[in-house]
N, C-alpha and C positions, 0 to 999 in steps of 0.2 A: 504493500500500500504506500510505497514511498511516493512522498511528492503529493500526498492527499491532504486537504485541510483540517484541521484537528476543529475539536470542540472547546470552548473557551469555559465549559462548566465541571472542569476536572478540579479535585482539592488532593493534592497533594500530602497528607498527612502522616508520610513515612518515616520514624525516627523521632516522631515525636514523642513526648513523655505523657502519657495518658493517667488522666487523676484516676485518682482510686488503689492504689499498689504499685508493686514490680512489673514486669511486661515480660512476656516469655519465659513462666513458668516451663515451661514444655519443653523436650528437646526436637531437635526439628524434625526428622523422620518420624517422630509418633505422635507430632502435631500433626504431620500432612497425611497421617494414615486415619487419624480420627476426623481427622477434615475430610475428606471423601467420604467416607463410612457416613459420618451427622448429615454431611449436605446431600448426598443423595437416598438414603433410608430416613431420616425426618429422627431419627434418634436423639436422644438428647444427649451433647457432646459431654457434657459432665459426668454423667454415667458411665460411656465408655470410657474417657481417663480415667474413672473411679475403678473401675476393670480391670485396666492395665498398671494399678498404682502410679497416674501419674495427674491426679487432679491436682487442678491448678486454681488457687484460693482467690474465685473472682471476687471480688468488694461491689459491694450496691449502687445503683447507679448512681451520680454526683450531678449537685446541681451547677459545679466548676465549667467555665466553657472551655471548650478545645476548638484554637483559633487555627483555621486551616493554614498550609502554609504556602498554598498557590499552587500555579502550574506545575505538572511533573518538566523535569531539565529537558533539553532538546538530546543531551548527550544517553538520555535512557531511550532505548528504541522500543522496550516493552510497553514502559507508560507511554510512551508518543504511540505507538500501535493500538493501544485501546483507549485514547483519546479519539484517535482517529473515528475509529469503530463507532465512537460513541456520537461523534458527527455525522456519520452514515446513517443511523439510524434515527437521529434529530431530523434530517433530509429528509427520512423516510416517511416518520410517521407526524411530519408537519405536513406532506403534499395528503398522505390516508386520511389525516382529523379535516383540511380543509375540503378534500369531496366527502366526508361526512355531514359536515356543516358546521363543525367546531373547530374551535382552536387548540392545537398541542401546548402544553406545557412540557417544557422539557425538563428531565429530574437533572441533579448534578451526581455524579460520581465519585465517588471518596474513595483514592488509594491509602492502603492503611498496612500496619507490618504488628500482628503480634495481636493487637485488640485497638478496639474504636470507641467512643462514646457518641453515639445515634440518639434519637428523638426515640427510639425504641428503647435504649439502655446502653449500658457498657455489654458491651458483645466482642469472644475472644476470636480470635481467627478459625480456631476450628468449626465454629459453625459454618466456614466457606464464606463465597460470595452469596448477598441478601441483600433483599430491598427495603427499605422502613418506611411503610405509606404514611406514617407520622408526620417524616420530613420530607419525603417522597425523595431520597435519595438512594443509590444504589454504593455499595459496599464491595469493597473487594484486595483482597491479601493476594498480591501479584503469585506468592508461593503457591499458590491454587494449580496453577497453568502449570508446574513443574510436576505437578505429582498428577497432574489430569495425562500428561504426557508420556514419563515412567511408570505409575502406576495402574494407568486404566488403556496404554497402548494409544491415544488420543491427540495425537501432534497437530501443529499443524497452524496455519493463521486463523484458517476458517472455522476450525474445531475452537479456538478463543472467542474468538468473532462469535460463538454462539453464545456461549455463555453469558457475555457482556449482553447482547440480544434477549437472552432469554431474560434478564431480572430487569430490563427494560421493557417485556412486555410483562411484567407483574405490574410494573408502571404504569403501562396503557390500559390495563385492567383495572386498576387502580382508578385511574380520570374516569373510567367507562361507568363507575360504580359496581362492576362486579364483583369484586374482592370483597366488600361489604353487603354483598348477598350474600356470596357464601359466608361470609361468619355467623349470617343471620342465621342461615341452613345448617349450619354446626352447630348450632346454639340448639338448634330444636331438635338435632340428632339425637338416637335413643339408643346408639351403641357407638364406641367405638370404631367398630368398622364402618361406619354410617360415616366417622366423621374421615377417616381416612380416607372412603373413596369421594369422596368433595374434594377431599384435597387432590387426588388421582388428578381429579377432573381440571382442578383450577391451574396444575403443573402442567400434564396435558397442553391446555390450553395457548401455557409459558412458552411453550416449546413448537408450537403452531405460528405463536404471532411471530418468533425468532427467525419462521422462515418466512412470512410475510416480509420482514426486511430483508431475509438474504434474497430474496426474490427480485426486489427492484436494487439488490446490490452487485447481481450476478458479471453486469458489464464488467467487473474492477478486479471478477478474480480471478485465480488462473485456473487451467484444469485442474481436477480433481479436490480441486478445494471444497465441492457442496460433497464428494461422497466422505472429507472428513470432518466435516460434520455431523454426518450422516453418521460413521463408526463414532464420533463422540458419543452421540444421540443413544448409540444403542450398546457403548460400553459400560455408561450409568443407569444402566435400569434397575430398579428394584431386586426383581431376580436376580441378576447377575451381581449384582454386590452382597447379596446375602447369599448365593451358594459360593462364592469365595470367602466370607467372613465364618458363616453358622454351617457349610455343606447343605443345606435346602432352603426350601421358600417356602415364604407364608404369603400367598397372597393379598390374607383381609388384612395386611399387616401393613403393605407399601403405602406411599406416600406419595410418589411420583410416576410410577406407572414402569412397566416392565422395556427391556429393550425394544422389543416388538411395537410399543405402542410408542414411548418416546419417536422413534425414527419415521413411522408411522406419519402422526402429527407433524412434526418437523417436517417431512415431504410435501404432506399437505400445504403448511403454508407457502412453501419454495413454490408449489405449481399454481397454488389457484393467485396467491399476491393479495388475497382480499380476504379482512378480517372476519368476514360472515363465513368463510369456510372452516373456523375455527370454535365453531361452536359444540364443546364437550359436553357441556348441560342438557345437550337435545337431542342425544344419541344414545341407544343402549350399547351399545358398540363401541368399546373403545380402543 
């Protein structure tokens, strides 16, 4: 993507000293293993370090502000890469909101190393990259993409490129007022798996709007760049991370939907480019 305009809504907040405690509890490979594991099973990442004895004493959220510290350096090529991305998908889904008939807001983007303080909470890296419709910002610990790549077999520009896309359409979800149906529809859920395949559905979804941008992004990439996304898409499925973690699967258990369907949706938006193709709530079939 060299040579592509960046987005001016990146925050910078790598190396900062985050109030609340220490910062990087964790050592780094059993951060990035629990960081996969949480961010695509819906786990709660404190349990699994409590597993592995290596929980990390997060402190309460603070009402101390953590003052960004601007643009990532032009000399980083990873943060300029998904600055970029992040303007790609501003492009995108300003031209989608205005044949809508609304206007996009665009979220900002907070690079961050270790743990963050959000509108949501103090939150450590291991949960992965997330969005906090609070601030309506998206979240992301660049170490994510190292262990997306060693660990899940998942390289790649385009295979990042989704990611950044994917918790940007939690955001477009978010303006659309979806994400606040479904919490409504959680709220009135009468089982746990009731509440899990909501969420199915709403990840699902995440993963549809991701190709709706790579869709009107496809001029910029090179070959083979949508089918790594495509292998992203269906290295983190449900399934697949819980018969390499536990040896099987529980299906009423996932959170985000199995390879098959991630890659699935993701297809979908790549081909049809229009967010009415992406409707998980109105399908038995997912």
């Amino acid at each position: 993507m060299e040579g592509r305009e960046e987005s001016t809504n990146v925050e910078d907040r790598r190396g900062m000293r985050v109030p609340g405690g220490r910062r990087g509890g964790v050592g780094c490979v059993g951060l990035l293993v629990v960081l996969a594991i949480a961010y695509f099973t819906g786990a709660d990442p404190r349990q699994l370090l409590g597993l592995i004895g290596l929980v990390e004493q997060l402190a309460p959220p603070t009402t101390e502000q953590q003052v960004p510290a601007g643009a990532p350096a032009q000399d980083d090529p990873q943060a300029v890469f998904v600055s970029q991305v992040l303007k790609a998908t501003e492009d995108t889904w300003g031209q989608v909101f205005k044949r809508m008939g609304h206007r996009y807001e665009e979220p900002r983007l907070v690079l961050f190393d270790g743990r963050v303080e959000s509108a949501c909470g103090l939150t450590s890296g291991a949960v992965g990259p997330f969005y906090c419709p609070a601030d309506r910002k998206v979240y992301l610990d660049l170490s994510f993409f190292r262990e997306l790549s060693r660990g899940f077999g998942a390289p790649g520009d385009f295979a990042q490129a989704y990611v950044v896309a994917h918790e940007v359409g939690h955001h477009v979800q978010n303006l659309l007022g979806i994400s606040d149906q479904m919490t409504r529809l959680q709220a009135r859920a009468e089982s746990q798996e009731e509440v899990n395949e909501l969420s199915v559905r709403l990840e699902l979804q995440a993963d549809c709007l991701a190709g709706v941008y790579g869709h009107f992004d496809q001029q910029y990439l090179e070959p083979g760049d949508v089918e790594e996304g495509l292998r992203a898409a269906a290295a983190i499925g449900d399934d697949r991370i819980q018969r390499q973690s536990q040896g099987t699967t529980a299906p009423e258990s996932w959170t985000h939907g199995s390879s098959e369907m991630r890659a699935r949706w993701l297809r979908k938006g790549l081909d049809a480019g229009d967010p009415s193709a992406c409707e998980t709530f109105k399908t038995s079939r997912l």
